[in-house]
C-alpha positions in Angstrom: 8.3 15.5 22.5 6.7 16.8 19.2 7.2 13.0 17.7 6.1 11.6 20.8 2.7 14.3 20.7 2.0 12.6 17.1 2.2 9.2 17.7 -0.7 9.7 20.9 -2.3 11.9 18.2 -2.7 9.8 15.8 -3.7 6.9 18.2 -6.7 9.2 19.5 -8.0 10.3 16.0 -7.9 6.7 14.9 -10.4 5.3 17.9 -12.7 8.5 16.0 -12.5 6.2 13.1 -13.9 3.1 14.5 -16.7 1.9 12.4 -20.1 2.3 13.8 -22.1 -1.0 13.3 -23.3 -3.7 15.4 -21.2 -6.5 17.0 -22.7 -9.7 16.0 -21.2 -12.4 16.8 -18.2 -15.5 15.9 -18.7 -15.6 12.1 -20.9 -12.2 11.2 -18.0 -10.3 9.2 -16.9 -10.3 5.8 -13.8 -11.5 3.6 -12.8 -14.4 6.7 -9.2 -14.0 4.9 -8.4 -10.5 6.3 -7.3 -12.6 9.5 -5.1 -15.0 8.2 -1.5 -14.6 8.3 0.1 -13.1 5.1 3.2 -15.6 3.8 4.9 -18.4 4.9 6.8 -16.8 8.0 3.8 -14.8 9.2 2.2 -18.6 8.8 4.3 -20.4 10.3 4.8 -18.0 13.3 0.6 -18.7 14.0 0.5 -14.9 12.9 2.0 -13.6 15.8 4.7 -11.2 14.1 2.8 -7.3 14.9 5.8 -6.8 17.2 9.1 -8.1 15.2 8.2 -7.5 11.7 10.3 -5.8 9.4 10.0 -7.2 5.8 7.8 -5.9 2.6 5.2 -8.4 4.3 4.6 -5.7 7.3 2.3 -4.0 5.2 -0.4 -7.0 6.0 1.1 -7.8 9.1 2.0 -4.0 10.9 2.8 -1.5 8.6 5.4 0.5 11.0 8.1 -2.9 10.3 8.3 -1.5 7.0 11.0 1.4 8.9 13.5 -1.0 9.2 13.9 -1.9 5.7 17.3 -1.0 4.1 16.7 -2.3 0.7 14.3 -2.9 -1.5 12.1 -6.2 -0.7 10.0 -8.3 -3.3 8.3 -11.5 -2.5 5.5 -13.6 -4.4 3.5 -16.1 -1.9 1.6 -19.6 -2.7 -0.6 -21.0 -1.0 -2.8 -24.3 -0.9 -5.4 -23.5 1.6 -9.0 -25.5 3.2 -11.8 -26.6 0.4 -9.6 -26.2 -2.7 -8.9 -22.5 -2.3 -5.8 -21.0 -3.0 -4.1 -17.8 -2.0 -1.8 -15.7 -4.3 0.0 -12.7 -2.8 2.6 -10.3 -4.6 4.4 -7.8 -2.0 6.8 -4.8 -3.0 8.6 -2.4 -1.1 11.7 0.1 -1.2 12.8 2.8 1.5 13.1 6.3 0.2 15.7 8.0 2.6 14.6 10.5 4.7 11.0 10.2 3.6 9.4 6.3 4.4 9.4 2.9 2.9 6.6 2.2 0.8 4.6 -0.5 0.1 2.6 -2.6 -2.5 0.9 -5.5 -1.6 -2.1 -7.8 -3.8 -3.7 -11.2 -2.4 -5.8 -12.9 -5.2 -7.9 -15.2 -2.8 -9.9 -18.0 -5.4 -11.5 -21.4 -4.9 -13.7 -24.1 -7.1 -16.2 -23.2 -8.8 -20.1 -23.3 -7.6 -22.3 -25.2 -9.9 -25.8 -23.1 -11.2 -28.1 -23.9 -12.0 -28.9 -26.6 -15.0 -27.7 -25.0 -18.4 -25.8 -22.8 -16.7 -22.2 -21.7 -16.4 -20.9 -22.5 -12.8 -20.2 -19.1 -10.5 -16.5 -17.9 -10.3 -15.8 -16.9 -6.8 -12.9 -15.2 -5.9 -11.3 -12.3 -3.8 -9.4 -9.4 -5.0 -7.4 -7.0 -2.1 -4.9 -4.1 -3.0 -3.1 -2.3 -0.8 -0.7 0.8 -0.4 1.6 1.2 2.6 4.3 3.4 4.0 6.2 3.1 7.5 8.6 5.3 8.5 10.5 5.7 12.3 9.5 8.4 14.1 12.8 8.5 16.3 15.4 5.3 17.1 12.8 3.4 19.2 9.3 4.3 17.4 7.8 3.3 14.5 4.2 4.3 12.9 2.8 2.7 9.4 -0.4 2.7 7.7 -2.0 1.4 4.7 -4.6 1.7 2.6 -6.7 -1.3 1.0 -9.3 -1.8 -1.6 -11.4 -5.1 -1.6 -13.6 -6.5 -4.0 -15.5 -9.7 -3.6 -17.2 -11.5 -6.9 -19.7 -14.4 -6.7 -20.9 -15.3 -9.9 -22.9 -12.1 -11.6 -22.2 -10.4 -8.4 -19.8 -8.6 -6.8 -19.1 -6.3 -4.0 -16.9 -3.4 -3.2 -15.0 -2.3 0.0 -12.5 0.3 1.1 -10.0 0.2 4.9 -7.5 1.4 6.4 -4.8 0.0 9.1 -2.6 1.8 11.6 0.4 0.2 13.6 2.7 1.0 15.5 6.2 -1.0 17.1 8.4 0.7 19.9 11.6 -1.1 20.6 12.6 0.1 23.9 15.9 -2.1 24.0 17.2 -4.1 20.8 15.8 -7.5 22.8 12.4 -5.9 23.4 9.9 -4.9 21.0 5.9 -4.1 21.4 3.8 -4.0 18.6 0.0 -2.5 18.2 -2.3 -2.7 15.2 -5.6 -1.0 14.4 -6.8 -3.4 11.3 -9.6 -2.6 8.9 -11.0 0.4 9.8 -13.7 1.6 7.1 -16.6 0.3 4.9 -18.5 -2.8 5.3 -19.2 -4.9 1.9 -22.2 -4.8 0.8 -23.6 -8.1 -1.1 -26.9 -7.3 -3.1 -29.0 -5.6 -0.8 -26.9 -6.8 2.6 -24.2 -5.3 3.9 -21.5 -7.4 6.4 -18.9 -5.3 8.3 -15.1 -6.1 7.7 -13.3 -7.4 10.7 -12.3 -4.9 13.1 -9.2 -6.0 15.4 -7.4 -4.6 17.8 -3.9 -6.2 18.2 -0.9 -5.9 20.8 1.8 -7.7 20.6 4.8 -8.0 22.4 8.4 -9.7 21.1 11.8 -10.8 22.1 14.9 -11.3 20.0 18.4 -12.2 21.1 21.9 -13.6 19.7 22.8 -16.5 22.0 26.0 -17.1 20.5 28.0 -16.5 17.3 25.5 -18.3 14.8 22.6 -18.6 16.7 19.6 -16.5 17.4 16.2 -17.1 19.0 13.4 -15.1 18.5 9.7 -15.1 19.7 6.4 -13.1 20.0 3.1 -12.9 21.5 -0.1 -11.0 19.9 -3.3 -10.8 21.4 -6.2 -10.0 19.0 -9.6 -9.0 19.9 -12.1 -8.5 17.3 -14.7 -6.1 17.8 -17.9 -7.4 15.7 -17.0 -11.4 16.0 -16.8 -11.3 19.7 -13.5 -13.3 19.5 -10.2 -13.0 21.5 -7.0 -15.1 20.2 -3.6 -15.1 21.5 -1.0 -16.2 18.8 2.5 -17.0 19.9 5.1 -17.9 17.5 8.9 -19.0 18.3 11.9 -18.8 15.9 15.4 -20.1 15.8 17.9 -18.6 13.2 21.2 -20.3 12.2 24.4 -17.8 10.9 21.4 -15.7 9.7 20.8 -18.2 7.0 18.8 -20.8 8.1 15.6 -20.4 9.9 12.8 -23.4 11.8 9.6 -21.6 12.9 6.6 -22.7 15.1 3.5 -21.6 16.1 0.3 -21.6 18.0 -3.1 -20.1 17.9 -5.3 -20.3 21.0 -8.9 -18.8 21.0 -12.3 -20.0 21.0 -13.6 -21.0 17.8 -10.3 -20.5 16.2 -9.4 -22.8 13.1 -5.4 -21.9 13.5 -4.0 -24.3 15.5 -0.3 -25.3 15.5 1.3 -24.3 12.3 5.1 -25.0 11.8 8.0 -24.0 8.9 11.5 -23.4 8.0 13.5 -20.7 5.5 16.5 -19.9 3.5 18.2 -17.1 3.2 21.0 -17.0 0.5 23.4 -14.0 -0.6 24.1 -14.6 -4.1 26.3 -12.0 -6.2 25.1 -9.6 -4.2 21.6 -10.2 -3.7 20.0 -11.9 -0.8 17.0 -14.8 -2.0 14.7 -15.7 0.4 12.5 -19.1 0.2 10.0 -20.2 3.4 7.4 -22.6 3.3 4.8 -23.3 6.5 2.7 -26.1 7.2 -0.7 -25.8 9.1 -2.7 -29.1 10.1 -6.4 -28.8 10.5 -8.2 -31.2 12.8 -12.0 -32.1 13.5 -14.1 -34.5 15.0 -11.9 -35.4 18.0 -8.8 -35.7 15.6 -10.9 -38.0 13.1 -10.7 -35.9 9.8 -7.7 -33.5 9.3 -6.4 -31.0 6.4 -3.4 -28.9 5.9 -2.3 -25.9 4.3 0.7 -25.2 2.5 2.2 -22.0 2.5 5.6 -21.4 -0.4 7.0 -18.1 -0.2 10.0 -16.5 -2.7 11.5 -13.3 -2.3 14.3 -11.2 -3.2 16.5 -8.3 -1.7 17.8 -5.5 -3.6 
């Protein structure tokens, strides 16, 4: 009952911490990258992984997943994204028994340089994130995790500051069942000069299912449904996974939502026990079409990792 008391608790006191500004609209907030999935799986899954995650990445994706690590978890992602930028993200995490599993997570977010003026040396622009996380389970069935992030933002001479915080939560009320919620950037907007844009604010449930349907084969699937609060936008990701003799992995997944640039996304992993230690290499693949399917993109997402 007392773990049961904290977990509504802390729910509660985090709706006290909801920032205060404005809605304005598709498009208004800051640092667009705070709502793309985090690594290849979390890619390829169409970022619908709040309710099954459980590796060093849950302290972008829900911080709680981080519970259910039993060793120590580092993984370094790649990845070739829209208009020549690319994504770097270093993740780290180790349980400490009887305490939590903590978490340390950078994304390096960079693209091409803007030309100046004549003379001049072109802009850098890039974005900086740091984060600290624990999760730790409050009995067999709950879960709670939070993290702490800094932000910075630099165009050319100029550069901008900003601080948030993220809650989740999982429950597994049966080992096929698992629901996940998610209270994401909850703190300062970033201000830029004299202008100041809020972070986006989502709210995220999601709900999972996970089963062995025979000796070497497991299926795997989730559904998250994302509101955020000052762009005005719902989403609902759903993201299917198959899993051969735990080794081998095919993902898929699907973004729908007005406005949203996610579409299908689709990848695969490895997982390899080597003397002892497990390697982990997944890549995902996300087309981009416009203009009635005329033009098209993709991004490329590489993850390596390493349990210990």
């Amino acid at each position: 009952m007392k773990k049961l008391t904290a977990f509504v608790g802390t729910v509660i006191f985090s709706l006290f911490l909801v920032p205060s500004g404005q809605a304005g609209g598709i498009g208004t907030t800051a640092l667009p990258y705070l709502n793309a999935p985090v690594g290849a799986r979390a890619a390829a899954l169409g970022g619908a992984t709040a309710a099954l995650t459980d590796s060093a990445f849950s302290l972008f994706e829900n911080a709680s997943g981080l519970a259910l690590l039993e060793k120590g978890e580092g993984s370094v992602s790649h990845q070739i994204g829209l208009a020549e930028t690319n994504t770097e993200v270093l993740v780290m995490a180790y349980p400490i028994p009887q305490v939590a599993t903590l978490g340390l997570g950078v994304i390096y977010q960079g693209q091409a340089d803007i030309d100046n003026l004549p003379g001049e040396d072109p802009w850098k622009v890039y974005d900086l994130l740091v984060s600290l996380a624990a999760g730790k389970s409050l009995n067999e069935k709950l879960r709670l995790g939070g993290s702490l992030k800094f932000m910075n933002s630099t165009l050319g001479e100029y550069s901008a500051n900003a601080f948030a915080m993220d809650l989740g939560f999982q429950y597994e009320p049966h080992p096929v069942a698992s629901f996940g919620l998610v209270i994401q950037n909850i703190g300062t907007g970033i201000k830029y000069i004299s202008h100041t844009q809020e972070l986006p604010f989502n709210l995220k449930a999601s709900v999972g299912a996970r089963a062995d349907l025979a000796a070497e084969h497991g299926l795997g699937g989730a559904v998250d449904f994302v509101y955020g609060i000052y762009d005005e936008l719902f989403s609902t990701r759903m993201g299917v996974e198959y899993i051969y003799a735990k080794t081998v992995s095919a993902r898929a997944g699907y973004v729908l939502g007005s406005e949203s640039l996610e579409g299908l996304s689709v990848g695969a992993g490895v997982h390899m026990d080597i003397s002892g230690l497990t390697y982990l290499l997944d890549y995902a693949f996300a087309p981009k079409l416009w203009d009635g399917f005329s033009q098209s993109e993709g991004e490329h997402t590489l993850t390596l990792g390493i349990e210990f």
